[in-house]
C-alpha positions as CSV (number, residue, x, y, z in Angstrom):
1,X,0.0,0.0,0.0
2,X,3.0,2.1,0.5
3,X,4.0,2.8,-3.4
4,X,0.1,3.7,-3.8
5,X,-0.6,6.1,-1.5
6,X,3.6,7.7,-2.6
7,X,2.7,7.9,-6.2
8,X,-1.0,9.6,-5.9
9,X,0.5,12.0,-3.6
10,X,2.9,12.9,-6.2
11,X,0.2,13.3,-8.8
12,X,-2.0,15.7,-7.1
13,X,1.5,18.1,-7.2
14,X,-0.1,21.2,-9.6
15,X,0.4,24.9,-10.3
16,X,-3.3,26.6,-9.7
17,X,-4.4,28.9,-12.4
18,X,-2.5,27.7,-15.3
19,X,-5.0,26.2,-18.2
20,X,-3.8,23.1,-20.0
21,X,-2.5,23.0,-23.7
22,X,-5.5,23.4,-26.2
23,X,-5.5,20.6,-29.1
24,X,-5.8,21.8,-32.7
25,X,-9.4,20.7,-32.2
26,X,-11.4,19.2,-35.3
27,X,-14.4,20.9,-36.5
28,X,-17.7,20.0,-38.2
29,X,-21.1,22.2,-39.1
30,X,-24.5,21.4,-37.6
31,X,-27.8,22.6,-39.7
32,X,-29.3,25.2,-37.8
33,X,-31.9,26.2,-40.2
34,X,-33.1,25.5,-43.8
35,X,-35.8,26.3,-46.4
36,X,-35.0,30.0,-46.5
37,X,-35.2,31.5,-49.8
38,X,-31.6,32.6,-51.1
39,X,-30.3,33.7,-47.8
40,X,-27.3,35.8,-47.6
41,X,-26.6,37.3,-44.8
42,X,-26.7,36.2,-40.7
43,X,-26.0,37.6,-37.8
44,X,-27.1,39.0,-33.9
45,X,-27.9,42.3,-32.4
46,X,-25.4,42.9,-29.4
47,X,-26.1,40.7,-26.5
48,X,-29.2,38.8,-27.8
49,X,-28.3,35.3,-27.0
50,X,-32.1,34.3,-28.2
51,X,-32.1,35.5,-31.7
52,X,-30.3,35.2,-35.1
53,X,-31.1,37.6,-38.2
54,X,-31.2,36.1,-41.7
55,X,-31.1,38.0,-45.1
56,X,-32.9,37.0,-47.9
57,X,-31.4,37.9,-51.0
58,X,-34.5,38.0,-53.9
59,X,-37.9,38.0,-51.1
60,X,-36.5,41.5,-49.4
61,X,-37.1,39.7,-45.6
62,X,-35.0,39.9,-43.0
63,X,-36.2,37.0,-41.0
64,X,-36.0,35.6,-37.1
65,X,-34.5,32.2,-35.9
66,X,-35.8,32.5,-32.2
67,X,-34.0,30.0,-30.2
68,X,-33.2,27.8,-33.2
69,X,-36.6,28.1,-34.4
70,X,-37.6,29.6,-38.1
71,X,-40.5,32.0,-37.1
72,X,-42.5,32.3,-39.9
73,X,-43.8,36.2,-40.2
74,X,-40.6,38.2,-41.4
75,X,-38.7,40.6,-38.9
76,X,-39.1,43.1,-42.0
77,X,-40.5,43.2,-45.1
78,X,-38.8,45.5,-47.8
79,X,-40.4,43.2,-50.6
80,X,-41.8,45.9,-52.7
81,X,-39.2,48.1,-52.2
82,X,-36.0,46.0,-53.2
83,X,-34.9,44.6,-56.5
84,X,-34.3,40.7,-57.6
85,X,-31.9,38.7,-59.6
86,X,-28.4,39.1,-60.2
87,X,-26.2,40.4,-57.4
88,X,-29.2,43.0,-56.8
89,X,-32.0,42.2,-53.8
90,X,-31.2,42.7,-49.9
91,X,-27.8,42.3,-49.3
92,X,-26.5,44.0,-45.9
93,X,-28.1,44.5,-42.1
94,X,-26.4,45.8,-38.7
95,X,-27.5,46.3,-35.6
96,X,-26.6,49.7,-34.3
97,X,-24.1,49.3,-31.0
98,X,-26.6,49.9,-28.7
99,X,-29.5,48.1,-30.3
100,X,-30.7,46.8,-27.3
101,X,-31.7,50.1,-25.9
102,X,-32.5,52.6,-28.7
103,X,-34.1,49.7,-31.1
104,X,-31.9,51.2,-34.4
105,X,-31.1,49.1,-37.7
106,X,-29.8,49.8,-40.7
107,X,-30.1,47.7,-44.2
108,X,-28.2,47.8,-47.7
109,X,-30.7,46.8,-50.2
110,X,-30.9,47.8,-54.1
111,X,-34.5,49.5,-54.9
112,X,-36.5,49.2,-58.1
113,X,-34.1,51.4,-59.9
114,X,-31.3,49.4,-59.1
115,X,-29.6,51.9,-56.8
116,X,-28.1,50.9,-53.4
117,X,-30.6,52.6,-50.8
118,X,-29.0,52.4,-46.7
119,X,-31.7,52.9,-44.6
120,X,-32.5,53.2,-41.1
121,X,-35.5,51.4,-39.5
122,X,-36.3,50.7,-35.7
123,X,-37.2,47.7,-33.8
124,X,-39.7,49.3,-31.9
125,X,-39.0,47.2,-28.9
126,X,-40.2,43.7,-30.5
127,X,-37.4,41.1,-31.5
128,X,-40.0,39.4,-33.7
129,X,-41.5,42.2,-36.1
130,X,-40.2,45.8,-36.6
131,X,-41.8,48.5,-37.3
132,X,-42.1,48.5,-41.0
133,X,-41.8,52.3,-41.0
134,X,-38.5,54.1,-41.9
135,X,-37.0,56.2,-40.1
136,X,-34.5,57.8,-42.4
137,X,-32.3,57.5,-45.5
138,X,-28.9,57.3,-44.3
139,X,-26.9,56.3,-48.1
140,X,-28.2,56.6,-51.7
141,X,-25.7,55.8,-54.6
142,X,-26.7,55.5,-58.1
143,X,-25.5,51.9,-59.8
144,X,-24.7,51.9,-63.5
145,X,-24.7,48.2,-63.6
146,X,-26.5,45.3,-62.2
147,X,-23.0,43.9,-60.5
148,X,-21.2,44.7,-58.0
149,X,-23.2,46.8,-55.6
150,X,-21.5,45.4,-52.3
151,X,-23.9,45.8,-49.5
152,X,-22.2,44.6,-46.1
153,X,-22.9,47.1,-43.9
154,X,-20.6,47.0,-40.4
155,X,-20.1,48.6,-37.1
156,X,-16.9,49.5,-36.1
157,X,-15.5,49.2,-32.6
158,X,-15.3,53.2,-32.9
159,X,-19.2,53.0,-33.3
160,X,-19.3,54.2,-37.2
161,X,-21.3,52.4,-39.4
162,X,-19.2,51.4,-42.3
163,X,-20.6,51.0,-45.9
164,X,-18.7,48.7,-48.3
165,X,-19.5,49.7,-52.4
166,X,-18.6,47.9,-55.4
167,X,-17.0,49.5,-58.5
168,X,-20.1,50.0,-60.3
169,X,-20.2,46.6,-62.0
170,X,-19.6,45.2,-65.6
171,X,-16.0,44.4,-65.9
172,X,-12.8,46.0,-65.4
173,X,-14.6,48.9,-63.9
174,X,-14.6,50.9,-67.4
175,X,-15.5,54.1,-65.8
176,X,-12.0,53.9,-63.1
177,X,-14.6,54.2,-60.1
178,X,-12.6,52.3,-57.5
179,X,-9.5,55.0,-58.4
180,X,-11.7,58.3,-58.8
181,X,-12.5,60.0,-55.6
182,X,-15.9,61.9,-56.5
183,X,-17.7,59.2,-56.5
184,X,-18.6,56.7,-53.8
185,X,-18.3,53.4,-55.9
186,X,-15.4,51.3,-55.3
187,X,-15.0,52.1,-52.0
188,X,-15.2,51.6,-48.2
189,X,-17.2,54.5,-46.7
190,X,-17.5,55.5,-43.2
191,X,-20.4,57.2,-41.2
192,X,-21.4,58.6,-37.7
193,X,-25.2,57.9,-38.1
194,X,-25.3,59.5,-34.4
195,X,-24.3,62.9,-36.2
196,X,-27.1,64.8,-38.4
197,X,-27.2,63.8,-42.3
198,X,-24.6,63.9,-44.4
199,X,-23.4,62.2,-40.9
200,X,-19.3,62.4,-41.7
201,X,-16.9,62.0,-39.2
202,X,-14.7,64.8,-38.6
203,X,-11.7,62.1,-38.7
204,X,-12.6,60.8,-41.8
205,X,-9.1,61.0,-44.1
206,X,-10.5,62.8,-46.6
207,X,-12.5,65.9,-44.6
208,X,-11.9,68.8,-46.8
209,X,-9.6,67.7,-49.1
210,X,-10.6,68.3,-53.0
211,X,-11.8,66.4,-55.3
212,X,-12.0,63.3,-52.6
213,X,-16.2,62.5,-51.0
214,X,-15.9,63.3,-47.3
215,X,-17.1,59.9,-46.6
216,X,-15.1,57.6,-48.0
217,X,-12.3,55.6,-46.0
218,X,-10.5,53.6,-48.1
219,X,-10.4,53.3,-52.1
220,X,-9.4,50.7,-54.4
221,X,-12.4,47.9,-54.2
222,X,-13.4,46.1,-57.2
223,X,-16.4,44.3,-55.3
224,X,-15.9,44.1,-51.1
225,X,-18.0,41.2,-50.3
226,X,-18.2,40.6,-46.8
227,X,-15.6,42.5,-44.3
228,X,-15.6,42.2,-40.3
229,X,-13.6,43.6,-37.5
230,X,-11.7,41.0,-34.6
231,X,-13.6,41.5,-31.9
232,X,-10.7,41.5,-29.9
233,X,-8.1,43.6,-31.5
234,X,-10.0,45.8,-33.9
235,X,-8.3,44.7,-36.7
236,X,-10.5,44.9,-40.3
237,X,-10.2,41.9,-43.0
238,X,-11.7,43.0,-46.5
239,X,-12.6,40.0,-49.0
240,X,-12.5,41.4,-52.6
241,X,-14.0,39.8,-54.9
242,X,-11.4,39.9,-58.3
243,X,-11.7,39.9,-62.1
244,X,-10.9,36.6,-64.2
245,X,-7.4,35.5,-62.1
246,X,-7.2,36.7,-58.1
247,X,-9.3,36.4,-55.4
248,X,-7.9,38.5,-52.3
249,X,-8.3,39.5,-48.8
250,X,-6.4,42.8,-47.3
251,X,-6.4,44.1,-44.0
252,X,-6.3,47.4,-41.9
253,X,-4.8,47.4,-38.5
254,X,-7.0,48.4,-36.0
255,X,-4.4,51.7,-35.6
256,X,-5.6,53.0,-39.1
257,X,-6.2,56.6,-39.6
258,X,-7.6,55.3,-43.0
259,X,-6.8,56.4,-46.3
260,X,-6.2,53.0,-47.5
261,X,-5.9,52.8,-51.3
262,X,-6.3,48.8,-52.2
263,X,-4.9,49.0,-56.4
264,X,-8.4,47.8,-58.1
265,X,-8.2,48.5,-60.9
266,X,-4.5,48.9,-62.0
267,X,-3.9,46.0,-59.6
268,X,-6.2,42.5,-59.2
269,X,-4.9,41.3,-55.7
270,X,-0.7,41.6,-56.6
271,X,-1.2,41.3,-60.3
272,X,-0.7,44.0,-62.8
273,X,-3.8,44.5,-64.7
274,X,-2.3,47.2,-67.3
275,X,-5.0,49.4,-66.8
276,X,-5.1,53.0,-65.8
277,X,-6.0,54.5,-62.7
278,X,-3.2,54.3,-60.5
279,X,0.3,53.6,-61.0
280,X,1.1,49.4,-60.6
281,X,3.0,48.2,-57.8
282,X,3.5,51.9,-55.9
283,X,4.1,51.5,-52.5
284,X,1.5,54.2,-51.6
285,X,-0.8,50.9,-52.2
286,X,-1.6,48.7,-50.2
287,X,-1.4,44.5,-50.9
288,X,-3.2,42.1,-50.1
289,X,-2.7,39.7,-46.8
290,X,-3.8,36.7,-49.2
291,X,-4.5,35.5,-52.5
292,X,-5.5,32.5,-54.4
293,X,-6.3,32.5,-58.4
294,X,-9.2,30.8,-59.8
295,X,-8.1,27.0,-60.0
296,X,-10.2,24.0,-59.1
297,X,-13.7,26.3,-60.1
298,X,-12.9,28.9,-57.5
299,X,-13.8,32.5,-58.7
300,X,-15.5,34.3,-55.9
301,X,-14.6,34.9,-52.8
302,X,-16.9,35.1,-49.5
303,X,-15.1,36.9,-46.1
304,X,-15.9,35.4,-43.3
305,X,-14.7,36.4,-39.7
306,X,-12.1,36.0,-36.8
307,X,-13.3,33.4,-34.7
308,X,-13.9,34.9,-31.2
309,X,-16.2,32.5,-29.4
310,X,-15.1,30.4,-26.6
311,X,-17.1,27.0,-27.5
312,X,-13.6,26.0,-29.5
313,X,-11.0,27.9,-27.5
314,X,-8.1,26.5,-30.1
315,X,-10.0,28.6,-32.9
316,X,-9.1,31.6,-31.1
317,X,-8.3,34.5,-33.3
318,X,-8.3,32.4,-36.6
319,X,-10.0,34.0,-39.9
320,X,-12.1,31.8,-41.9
321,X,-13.0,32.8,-45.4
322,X,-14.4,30.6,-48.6
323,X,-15.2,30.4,-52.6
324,X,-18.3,31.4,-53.3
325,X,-18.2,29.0,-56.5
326,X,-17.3,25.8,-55.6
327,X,-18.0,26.3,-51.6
328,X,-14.2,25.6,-50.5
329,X,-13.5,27.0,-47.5
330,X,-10.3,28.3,-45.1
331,X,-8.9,29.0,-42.5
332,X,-5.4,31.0,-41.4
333,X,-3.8,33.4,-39.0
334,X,-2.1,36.6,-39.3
335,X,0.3,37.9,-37.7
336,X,0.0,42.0,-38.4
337,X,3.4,42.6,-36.3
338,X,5.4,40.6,-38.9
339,X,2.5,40.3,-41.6
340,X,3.0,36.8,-42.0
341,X,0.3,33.6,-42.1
342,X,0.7,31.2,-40.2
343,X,-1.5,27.6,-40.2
344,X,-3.5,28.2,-43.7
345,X,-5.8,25.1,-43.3
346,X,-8.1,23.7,-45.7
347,X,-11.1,23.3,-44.1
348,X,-13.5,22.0,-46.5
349,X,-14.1,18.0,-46.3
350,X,-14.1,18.5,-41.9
351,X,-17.1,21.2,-42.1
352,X,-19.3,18.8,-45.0
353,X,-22.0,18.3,-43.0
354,X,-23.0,14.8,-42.1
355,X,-25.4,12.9,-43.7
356,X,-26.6,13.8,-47.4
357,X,-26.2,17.7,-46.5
358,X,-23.3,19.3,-48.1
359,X,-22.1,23.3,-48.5
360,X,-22.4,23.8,-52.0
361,X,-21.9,27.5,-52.1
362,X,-20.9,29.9,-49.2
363,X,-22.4,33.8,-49.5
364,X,-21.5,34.7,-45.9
365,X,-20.1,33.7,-42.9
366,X,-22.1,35.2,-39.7
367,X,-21.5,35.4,-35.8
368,X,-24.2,35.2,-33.1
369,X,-23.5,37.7,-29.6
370,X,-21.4,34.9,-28.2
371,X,-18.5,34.8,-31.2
372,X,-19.9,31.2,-32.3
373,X,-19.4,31.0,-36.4
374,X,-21.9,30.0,-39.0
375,X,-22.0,29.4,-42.4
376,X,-24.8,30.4,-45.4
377,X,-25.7,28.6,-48.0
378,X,-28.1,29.0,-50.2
379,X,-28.2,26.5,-52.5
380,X,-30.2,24.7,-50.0
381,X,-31.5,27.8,-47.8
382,X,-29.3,26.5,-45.0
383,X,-27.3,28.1,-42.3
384,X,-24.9,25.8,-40.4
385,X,-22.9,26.5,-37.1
386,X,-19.5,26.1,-37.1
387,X,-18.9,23.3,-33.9
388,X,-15.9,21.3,-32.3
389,X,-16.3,17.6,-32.6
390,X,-15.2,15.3,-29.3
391,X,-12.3,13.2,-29.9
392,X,-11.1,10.2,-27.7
393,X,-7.5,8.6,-29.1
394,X,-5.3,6.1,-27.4
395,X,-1.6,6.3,-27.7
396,X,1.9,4.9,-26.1
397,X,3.0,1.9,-25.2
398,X,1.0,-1.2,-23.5
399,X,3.1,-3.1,-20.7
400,X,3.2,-6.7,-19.9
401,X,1.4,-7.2,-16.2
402,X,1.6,-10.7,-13.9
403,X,-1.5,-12.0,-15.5
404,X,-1.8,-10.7,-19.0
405,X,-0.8,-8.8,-21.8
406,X,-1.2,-5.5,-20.3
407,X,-4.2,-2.9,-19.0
408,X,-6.0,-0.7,-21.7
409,X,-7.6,2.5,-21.1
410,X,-11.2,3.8,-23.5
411,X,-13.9,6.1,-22.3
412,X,-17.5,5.5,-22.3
413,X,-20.6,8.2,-22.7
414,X,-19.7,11.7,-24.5
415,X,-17.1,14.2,-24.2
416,X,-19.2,16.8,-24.4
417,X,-19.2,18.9,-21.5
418,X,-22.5,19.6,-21.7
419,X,-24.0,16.1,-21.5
420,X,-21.4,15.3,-18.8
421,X,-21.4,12.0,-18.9
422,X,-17.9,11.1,-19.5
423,X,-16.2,8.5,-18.1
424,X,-13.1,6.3,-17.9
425,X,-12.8,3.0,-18.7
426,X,-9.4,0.4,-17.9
427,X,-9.4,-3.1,-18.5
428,X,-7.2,-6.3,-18.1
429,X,-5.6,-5.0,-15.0
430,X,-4.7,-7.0,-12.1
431,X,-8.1,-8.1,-10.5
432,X,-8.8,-7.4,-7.0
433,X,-5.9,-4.5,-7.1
434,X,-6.1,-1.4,-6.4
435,X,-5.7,1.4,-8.9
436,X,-5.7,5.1,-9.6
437,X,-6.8,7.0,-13.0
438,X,-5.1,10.5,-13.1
439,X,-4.8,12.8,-15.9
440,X,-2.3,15.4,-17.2
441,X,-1.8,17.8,-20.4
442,X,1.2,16.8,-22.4
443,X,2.0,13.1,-24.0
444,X,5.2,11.5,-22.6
445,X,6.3,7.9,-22.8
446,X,9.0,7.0,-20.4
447,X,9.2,3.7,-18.1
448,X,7.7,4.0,-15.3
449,X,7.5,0.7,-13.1
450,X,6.6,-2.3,-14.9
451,X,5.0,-0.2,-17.6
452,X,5.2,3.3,-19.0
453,X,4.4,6.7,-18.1
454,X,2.3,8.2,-20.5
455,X,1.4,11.3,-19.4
456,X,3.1,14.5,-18.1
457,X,2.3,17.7,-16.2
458,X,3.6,20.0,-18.7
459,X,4.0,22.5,-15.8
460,X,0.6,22.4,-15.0
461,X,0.4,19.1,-12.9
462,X,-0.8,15.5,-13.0
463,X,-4.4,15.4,-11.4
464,X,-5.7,12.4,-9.3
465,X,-8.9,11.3,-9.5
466,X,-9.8,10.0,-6.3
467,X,-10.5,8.0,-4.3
468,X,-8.5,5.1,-5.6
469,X,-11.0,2.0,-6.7
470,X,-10.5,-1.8,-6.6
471,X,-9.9,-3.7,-9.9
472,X,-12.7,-6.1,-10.4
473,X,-12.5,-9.8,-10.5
474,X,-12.6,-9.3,-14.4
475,X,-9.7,-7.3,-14.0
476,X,-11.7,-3.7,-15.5
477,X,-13.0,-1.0,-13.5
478,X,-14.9,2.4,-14.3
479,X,-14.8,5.8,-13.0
480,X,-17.0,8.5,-13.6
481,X,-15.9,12.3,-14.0
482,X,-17.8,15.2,-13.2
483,X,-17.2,17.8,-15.4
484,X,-19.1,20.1,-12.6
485,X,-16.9,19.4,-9.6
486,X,-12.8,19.9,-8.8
487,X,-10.5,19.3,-10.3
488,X,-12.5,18.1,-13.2
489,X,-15.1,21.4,-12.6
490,X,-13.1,24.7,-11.4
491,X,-9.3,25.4,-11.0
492,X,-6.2,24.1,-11.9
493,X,-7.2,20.5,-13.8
494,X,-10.4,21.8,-14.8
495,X,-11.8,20.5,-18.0
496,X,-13.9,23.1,-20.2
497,X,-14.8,23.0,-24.0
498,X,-11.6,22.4,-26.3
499,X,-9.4,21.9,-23.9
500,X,-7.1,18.5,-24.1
501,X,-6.1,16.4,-21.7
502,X,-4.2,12.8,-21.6
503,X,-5.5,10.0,-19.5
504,X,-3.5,6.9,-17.8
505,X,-4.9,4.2,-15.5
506,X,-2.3,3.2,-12.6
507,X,-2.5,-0.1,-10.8
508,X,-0.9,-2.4,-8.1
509,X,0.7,-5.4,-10.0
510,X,2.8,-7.5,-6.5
511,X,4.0,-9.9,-8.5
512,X,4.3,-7.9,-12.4
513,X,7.5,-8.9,-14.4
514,X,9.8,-5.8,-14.2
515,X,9.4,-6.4,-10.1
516,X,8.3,-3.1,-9.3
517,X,4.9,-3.7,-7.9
518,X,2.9,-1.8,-9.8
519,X,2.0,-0.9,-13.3
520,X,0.2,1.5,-15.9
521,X,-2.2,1.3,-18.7
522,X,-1.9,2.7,-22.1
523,X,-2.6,6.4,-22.4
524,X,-5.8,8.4,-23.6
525,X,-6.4,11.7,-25.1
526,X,-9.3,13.3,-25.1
527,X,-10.4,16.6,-26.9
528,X,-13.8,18.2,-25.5
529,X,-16.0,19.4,-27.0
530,X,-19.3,22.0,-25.7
């Protein structure tokens, strides 16, 4: 009983506070809606945790998933008001920063005209159906073709509503739009809709300087189709949509005075075009962060967002982007201090939803008030959310014991914390012994008795979880844990969504082969998922 009660003791050893490794956790999409009628857009006012807003493109409604549940009367109806077909239709919504109290929205549509309206409507207090009412016209810009309009609409961190526009449309933007600065087309525009109309910002870049609109931000867009700020840093990612060869994404720093002049349409993401408008290559442009040409079907790409949740705390401040065409979609992350990216993954076959579903096309990526991603597609009306999938793997080495082969360790229930009903699993140990599971964060393998050690502290500490049981005549044993209690519930050891943790079963073995007296399954590692 002696080398028992030594070697728990050493296990319970731990630093408090520290949080173990997180894994590079696999992903998968869950439907969270379908039927709607070429949705585009989806998103959440500020701190509603009970609703999600979905855009559809060609009926002009801006309908309500209420706790995962399509309601059927539309939040608004701008049906008779909008245009259809094409790249025309309701394209953009946002939630104005203090939505919750003063009711204020704003949407991008195209009217019958074909001109990009932004307007301003309120919610009058009711999550379900808005006053159908406007209450002003914030943005009206005159389209000469049917492509290209843009529509994302944005709030800042600093509180400005920003306006993304296309280049006009047709191709090669034949009237230099992006590059001429007394027009709004081809740009990124920025408002203060708390200000009186023409509501501009008095630290907009271009207040008072001729020959520039006071409104605009940044220049250069052939066709900005879907942009977000990182919740967390401020940071903006622009996903231009390019000609016949490059798809690209750029960024501006969260630091930005603006200004920003993005080459379209002397430049298609780093390629010279050999058109006018600016000079090619000049360093007073500014490149893209990324680009990819239009190989394998891809010709249009979809921004998406910097993961910010905390259900899948591995994502953490990775962008996800896609192809509008064939529905591939991405992942990386960006370093701004060094401007480099770092793990570009290809996320495509792990987010095909299971079963006979499948992401044929992407037209938006969209966050609910928590961070959580999700995915639109409208091929099939559907909007998927982005989830972590529970993993359980064995690894390291499986030691002889006095009566057999050696002791295995598996799991039994889910390891979702949620469900919390996890639990650990050894068998072929040495019946009527006793024994110990114990967990840690890294992956070791080291002897370590008669067997091997398979787990390590990593800094953090080896966790026991006790009491120590009795091997049963059969020579297995089970042990719950309780995701809701220490060490697997609070402090140092505790085990939340995403986090990843190794697993080892330790046993008395009197009479093993090595002599020692005791011995060790093989290891398991576990990812969690919510």
């Amino acid at each position: 009983m002696q080398r028992l009660l030594r070697f728990p003791l050493a296990l319970g050893v731990g630093l408090a506070g520290l949080s173990p490794a997180l894994a590079a956790q696999g992903l998968a999409t869950e439907l969270v809606v379908s039927g709607l009628a070429s949705p585009l857009w989806v998103g959440a006012p500020p701190d509603d945790h009970d609703h999600l807003y979905a855009l559809e493109q060609n009926t002009g409604y801006v309908r309500v998933i209420e706790n995962g549940v399509l309601q059927a009367t539309p939040f608004l109806d701008l049906d008779d008001v909008a245009s259809k077909g094409n790249e025309r239709g309701l394209l953009g919504l946002a939630f104005h920063p203090d939505y919750q109290t003063n009711g204020r929205f704003f949407v991008n549509y195209t009217n019958l005209a074909g001109n990009t309206r932004v307007v301003e409507y309120n919610s009058g207090g009711n999550p379900l159906v808005a006053d159908p009412t406007p209450v002003q016209p914030i943005l009206e810009q005159s389209q000469p073709f049917e492509n290209h309009n843009g529509g994302n609409l944005v709030f800042g961190p600093d509180g400005m509503l920003y306006i993304g526009l296309g280049d006009g449309g047709s191709a090669n933007d034949p009237g230099n739009r992006a590059q001429t600065g007394t027009t709004n087309l081809g740009k990124m525009l920025r408002l203060d809709v708390d200000l009186p109309s023409p509501f501009i910002p008095a630290d907009n870049p271009f207040v008072g300087v001729a020959g520039i609109n006071d409104e605009i931000w940044a220049l250069g867009l052939r066709n900005p189709w879907r942009y977000s700020f990182d919740r967390a840093t401020g940071d903006l990612y622009i996903a231009d949509v390019g000609q016949f060869q490059i798809e690209e994404i750029s960024f501006q720093p969260a630091s930005s005075s603006g200004g920003e002049n993005y080459g379209w349409r002397c430049m298609e993401g780093t390629r010279c075009t050999g058109l006018s408008g600016c000079t090619c290559d000049d360093d007073a442009l500014t490149d893209p962060i990324h680009e990819y040409n239009h190989s394998a079907g891809r010709c249009s790409v979809t921004g998406g967002f910097v993961y910010r949740g905390s259900a899948i705390p591995s994502l953490q401040g990775t962008y996800f982007f896609a192809d509008y065409c064939n529905g591939d979609i991405f992942s990386f992350r960006y370093d701004s201090t060094s401007g480099t990216i770092s793990e570009f993954t290809d996320r495509t076959d792990e987010l095909d939803p299971p079963g006979t579903r499948a992401i044929n096309r992407v037209t938006s990526f969209g966050e609910d008030a928590a961070g959580e991603l999700y995915i639109v597609d409208p091929s099939g009306g559907e909007i998927f959310r982005v989830v972590a999938t529970c993993e359980a793997t064995n690894y390291c080495t499986i030691s002889p014991t006095s009566v057999g082969p050696g002791a295995v360790i598996s799991s039994s229930g889910s390891a979702s914390i949620a469900a919390n009903d996890f639990g650990l699993v050894a068998s072929f140990a040495v019946p009527s012994e006793f024994g110990l599971f114990f967990y840690g964060p890294d992956q070791i393998d080291v002897p370590f008795g008669d067997g091997r050690l398979c787990v390590g502290a990593g800094g953090v500490g080896l966790f026991r979880l006790n009491p120590p049981q009795m091997v049963s005549i059969f020579g297995d044993i089970f042990r719950p844990v309780d995701f809701t209690v220490p060490p697997a519930g609070a402090g140092a050891g505790q085990i939340f969504p995403g986090s990843d943790w190794n697993f080892q079963f330790w046993f008395r073995d009197p009479t093993g082969p090595g002599g020692s007296g005791f011995n060790t399954s093989d290891g398991l590692n576990v990812v969690f998922c919510p």
